[in-house]
N, C-alpha and C positions, 0 to 999 in steps of 0.2 A: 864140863869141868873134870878135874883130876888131873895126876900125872904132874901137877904143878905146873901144867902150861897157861898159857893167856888167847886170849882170842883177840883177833884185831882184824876187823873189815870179816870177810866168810874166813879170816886163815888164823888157826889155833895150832900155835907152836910152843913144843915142850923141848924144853934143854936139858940139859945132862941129865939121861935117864938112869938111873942107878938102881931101879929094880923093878919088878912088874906092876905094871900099872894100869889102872882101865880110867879110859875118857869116856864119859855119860853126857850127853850132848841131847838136852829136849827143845824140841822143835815147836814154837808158837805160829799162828796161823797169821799173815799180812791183811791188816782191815786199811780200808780209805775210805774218808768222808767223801759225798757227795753236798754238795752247798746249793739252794737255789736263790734266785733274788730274778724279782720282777720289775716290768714301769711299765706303768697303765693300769686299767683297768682289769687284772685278773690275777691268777695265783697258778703255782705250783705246787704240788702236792706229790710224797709226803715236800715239806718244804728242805729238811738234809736228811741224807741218809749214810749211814756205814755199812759197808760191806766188805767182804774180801776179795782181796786179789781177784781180778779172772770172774768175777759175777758180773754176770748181767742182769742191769736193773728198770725200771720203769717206772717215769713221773706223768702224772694227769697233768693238763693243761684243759684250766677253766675260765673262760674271758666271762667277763659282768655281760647283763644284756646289753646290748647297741652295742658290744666291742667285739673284737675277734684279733686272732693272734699277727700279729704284723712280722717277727722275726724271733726265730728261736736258736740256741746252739750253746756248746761247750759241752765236756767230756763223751767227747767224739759220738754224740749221741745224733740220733732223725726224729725225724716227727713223723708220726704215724697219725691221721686224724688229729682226736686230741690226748695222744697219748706219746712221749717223747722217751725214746727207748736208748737205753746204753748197754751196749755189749761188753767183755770180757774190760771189766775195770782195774783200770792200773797203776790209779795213781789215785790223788784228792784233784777234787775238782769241783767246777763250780758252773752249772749249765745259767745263763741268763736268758728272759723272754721278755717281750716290749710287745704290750695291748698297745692296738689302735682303736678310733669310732670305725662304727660299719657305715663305710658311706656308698653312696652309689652314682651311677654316672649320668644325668638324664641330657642326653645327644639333641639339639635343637636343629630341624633342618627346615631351611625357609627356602623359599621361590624367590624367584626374585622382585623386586620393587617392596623391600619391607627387610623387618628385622624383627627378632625376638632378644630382649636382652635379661638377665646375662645371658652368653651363647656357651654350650654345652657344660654346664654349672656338674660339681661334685653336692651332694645331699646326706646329710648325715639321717641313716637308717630310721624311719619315722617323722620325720619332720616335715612340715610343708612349704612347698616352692610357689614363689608368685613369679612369673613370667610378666616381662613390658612385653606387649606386641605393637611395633608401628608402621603404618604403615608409610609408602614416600607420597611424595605431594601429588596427588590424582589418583591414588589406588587408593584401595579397600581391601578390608581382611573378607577374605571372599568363602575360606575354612580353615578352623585351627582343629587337632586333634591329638591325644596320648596322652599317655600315664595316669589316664582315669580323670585329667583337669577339667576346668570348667571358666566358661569367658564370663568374665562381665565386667564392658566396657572395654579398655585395653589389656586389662591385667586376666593372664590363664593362670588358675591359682589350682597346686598339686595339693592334695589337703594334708596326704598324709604318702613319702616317696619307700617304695619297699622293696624297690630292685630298677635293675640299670633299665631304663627303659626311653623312647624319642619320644618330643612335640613335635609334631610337623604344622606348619602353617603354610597357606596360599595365599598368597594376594592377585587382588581383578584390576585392571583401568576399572575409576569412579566413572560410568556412563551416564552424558545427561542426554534429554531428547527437545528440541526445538520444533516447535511443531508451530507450522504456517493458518490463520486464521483470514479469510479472507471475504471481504462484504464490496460489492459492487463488480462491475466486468471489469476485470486484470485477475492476473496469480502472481503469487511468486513461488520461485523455484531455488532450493528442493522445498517438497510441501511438510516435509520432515525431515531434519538429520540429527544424526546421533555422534557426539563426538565426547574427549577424554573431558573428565572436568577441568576444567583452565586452561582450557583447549577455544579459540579462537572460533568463530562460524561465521560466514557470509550467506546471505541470503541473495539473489537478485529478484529487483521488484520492475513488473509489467503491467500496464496501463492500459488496457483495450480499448479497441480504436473510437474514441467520442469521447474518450474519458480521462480524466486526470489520479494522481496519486492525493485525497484528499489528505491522508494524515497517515502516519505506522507507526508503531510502537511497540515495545515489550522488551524484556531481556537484559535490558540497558544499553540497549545496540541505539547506534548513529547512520543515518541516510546520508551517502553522498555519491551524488550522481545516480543514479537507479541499484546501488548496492547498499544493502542494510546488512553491518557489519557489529557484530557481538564480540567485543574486545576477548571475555575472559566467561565462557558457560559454567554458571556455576551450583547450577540448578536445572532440572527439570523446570521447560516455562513456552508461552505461547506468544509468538509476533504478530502483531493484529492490523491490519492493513484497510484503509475503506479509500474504496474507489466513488468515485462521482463524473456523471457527466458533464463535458465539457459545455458551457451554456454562450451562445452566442445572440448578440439583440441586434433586431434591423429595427432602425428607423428612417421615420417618413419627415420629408423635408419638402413641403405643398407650397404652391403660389397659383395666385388667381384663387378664382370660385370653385372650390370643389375640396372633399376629404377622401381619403386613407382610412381603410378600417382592417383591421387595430394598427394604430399612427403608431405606436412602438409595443414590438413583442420579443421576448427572451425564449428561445427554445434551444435543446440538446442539440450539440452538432451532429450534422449530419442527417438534421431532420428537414422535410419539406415545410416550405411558408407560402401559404397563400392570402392577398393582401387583396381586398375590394377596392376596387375605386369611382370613384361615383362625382362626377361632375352637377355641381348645382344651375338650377333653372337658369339659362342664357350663357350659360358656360359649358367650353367643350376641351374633351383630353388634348391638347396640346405633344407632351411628348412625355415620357416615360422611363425611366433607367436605375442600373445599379442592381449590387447586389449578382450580379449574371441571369436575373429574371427574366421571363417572358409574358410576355399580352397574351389575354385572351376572352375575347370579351370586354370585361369590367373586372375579370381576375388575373393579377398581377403572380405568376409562380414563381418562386426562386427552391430550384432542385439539392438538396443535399451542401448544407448552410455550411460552412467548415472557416466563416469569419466573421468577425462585427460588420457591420456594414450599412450604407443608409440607400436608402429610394429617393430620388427625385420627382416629382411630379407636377409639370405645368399646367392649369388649366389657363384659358384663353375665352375671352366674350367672345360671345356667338355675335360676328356683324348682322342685321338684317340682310335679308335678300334683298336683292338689285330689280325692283319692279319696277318694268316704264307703263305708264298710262298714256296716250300721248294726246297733249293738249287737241281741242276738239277747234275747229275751224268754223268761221262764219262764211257762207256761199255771197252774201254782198257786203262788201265793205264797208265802212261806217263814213258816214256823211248825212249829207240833206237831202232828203227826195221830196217829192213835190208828188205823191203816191200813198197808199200806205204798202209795207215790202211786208214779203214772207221768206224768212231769215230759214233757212237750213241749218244745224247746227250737227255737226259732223269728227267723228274723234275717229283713227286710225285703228287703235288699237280694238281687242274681238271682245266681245263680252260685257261691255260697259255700258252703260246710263249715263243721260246729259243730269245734271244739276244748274238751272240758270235762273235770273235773278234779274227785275226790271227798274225796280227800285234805288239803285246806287249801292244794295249791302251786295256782299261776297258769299255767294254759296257756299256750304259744305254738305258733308255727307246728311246731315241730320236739316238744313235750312234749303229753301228754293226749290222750284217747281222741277219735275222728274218729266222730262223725256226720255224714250226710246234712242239708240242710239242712229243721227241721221235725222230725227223727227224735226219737224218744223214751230218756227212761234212768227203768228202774226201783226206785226207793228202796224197800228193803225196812227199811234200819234209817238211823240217824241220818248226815248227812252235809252237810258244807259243800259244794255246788255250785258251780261256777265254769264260767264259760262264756263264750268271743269266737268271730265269725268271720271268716272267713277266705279272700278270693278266692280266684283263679287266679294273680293278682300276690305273691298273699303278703302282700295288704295286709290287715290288720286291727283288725278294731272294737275299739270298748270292750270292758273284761269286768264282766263281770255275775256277781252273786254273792249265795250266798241260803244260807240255815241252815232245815234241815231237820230235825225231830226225829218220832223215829218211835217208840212207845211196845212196848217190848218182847214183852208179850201181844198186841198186834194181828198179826192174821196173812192178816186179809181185804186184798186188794187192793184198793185206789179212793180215793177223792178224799173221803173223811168226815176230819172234823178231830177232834179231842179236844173235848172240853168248854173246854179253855182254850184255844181259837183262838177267837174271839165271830166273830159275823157282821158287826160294827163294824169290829174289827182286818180282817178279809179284804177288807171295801170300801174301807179305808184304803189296802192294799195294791194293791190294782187304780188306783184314783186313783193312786196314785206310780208305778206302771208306765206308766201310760200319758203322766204331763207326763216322764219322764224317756226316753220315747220321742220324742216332740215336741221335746225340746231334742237325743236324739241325731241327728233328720234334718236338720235346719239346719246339723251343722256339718261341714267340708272339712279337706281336706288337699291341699298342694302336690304337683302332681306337677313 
């Protein structure tokens, strides 16, 4: 001031100076606010300030617990930790700060055949995380691990997350194992396999030689054709298989007198059968077959059985033997003698005895008087003749038989005939002894 001038903007102008004058001009110092204003959770401090021109200043930044500062700025200031610094201030102004939550980052890394969800999730500073873990269809959580979690069941649960930190998870194929159980001779193959779960498995099934596939089971598997076939393994589990031998029966199909022992038998195939055979009193084997058997003896073998099959067996009566005896012959013919005769009585055959008979009966082995064979009987008077002989068997001949007349005044002994025997008749008589000897050595008897 003074001098009557005026000031305007920095310029102080005086007009017509008309005499000495002094301009006094006092100089005030330039202050500027500084203004804060926050969002979220935390403050600036002091919250404004004034200062002068050209001062440098400094405001603390304090976030609440769980926050931390996300963006700071105005009156050209930095952040320094938590401490937000202004240099040579020049004007008013007004720094803003924006809290965030403290979160952090937990990174999910899976193998593959599975997931963990949510995948790589933010976590607000303290809180806890539950993780799904799933696996895909045939695998298994084989390990999970981080951030201090813990499984149970599917869920990994973080209790409490306090910095960025990974879950890693693995997952396996679910492995089941099939395992072969086997009773009688056959296998099947493989005797164990190990495949994914819901994973398909064949087995092939074998029968050793005599023996059949009795039954198989397990798994919920189906036989077709010699393969036992498990649609879908879905389990640990055992296939159970029973073998039995193959069993084949002979029988016996007999005629005539005679048995078969044992007349029907069942044995394993491939087994030997031996069968008795045995013909009854007056009957004999005939013939024999089937089966590919052989004789031997009264033992019928059939070697390594491999079918059903039957025996035939004939028996046949035993004819008797063919024995001749041969009728026994008289040395004089039968007629009338005028003598008495001594008769010869004579059989062919070796070994025999007369049986003869005076009376008109028929000898047999047990009746009539016993000569020597060849021996003689003396006819003093008239008598019918009869005469067979007679082995050692008891077998015997024809009989033979002749009419003798002896004339009651004859008393001489010998072979003279009467007047009425002619020497015609007596040749006639020797003629018919002799073709009826001829016809009895031709003929037989069954033995």
């Amino acid at each position: 001031m003074g001098c009557d001038g005026e000031l305007t903007g920095n310029l102080y102008q005086i007009n017509n100076i008309a005499a000495d004058c002094t301009v006094i001009a006092q100089m005030a110092a330039i202050l500027y606010t500084v203004n804060t204003q926050s969002e979220g959770q935390g403050v600036l401090t002091p919250a404004q300030k004034i200062a002068q021109e050209g001062s440098n200043l400094q405001l603390t930044v304090t976030a609440e617990p769980g926050y931390r500062i996300a963006s700071i700025g105005g009156c050209d200031g930095s952040l320094y930790g938590d401490v937000y610094r202004i240099n040579n201030l020049s004007a008013d102004c007004t720094v803003s700060a924006v809290f965030e939550r403290i979160t952090y980052q937990v990174s999910t890394m899976v193998s593959a055949n599975g997931s963990i969800t949510p995948a790589d999730p933010r976590v607000i500073e303290g809180e806890a995380l539950e993780l799904s873990v799933t696996p895909d269809a045939g695998f298994r959580l084989s390990r999970i691990e981080g951030c201090g979690g813990e499984l149970t069941g599917n869920n990994y649960r973080i209790a409490a997350v306090t910095a960025d930190c990974s879950v890693t998870a693995v997952f396996e194929p679910i492995m089941f194992t099939v395992t072969a159980v086997v009773t009688g001779d056959g296998f099947i193959t493989p005797e164990s396999v190990t495949v994914v779960e819901g994973e398909a498995a064949e087995l092939t099934v074998t029968a050793g030689a005599g023996f059949y596939l009795s039954r198989i089971e397990g798994c919920g598997g189906e036989l077709t054709g010699s393969v036992y076939r498990i649609a879908a393994v879905t389990a640990d589990c055992s296939v159970t298989a029973v073998f039995e031998a193959v069993m084949y029966t002979v029988t016996s199909i007999v005629t005539g007198g005679g048995t078969v022992s044992p007349a029907l038998i069942t044995v394993a195939g491939g087994a030997d059968v031996s069968l008795s055979i045995n013909a009854d009193d007056g009957y004999q084997l005939t013939t024999v077959s089937g089966c590919d058997g052989e004789l031997s003896g009264n033992s019928y073998t059939i070697s390594t059985l491999q079918a059903d099959c039957s025996v035939a067996v004939h028996f046949s009566a035993v004819e008797p033997a063919v024995i001749f005896v041969a009728t026994p012959v008289f040395n004089i013919p039968a007629g009338t003698y005028s003598a008495a005769q001594t008769i010869t009585i004579h059989s062919a055959s070796e070994d025999v005895s007369i049986r003869y008979t005076l009376d008109g009966s028929s000898p047999d082995i047990n009746t009539g008087s016993v000569l020597n064979n060849g021996g003689t009987v003396l006819l003093t008077e008239s008598a019918q003749l009869k005469a067979i002989a007679v082995d050692a068997e008891d077998n015997t001949s024809e009989l033979l038989q002749a009419t003798y007349r002896i004339e009651k005044n004859s008393t001489a002994a010998g072979n003279n005939s009467s007047g009425k025997n002619s020497g015609g008749a007596l040749s006639l008589f020797w003629l018919l002894s002799l073709a009826l000897l001829v016809m009895l050595t031709d003929r037989r008897r069954l033995v």
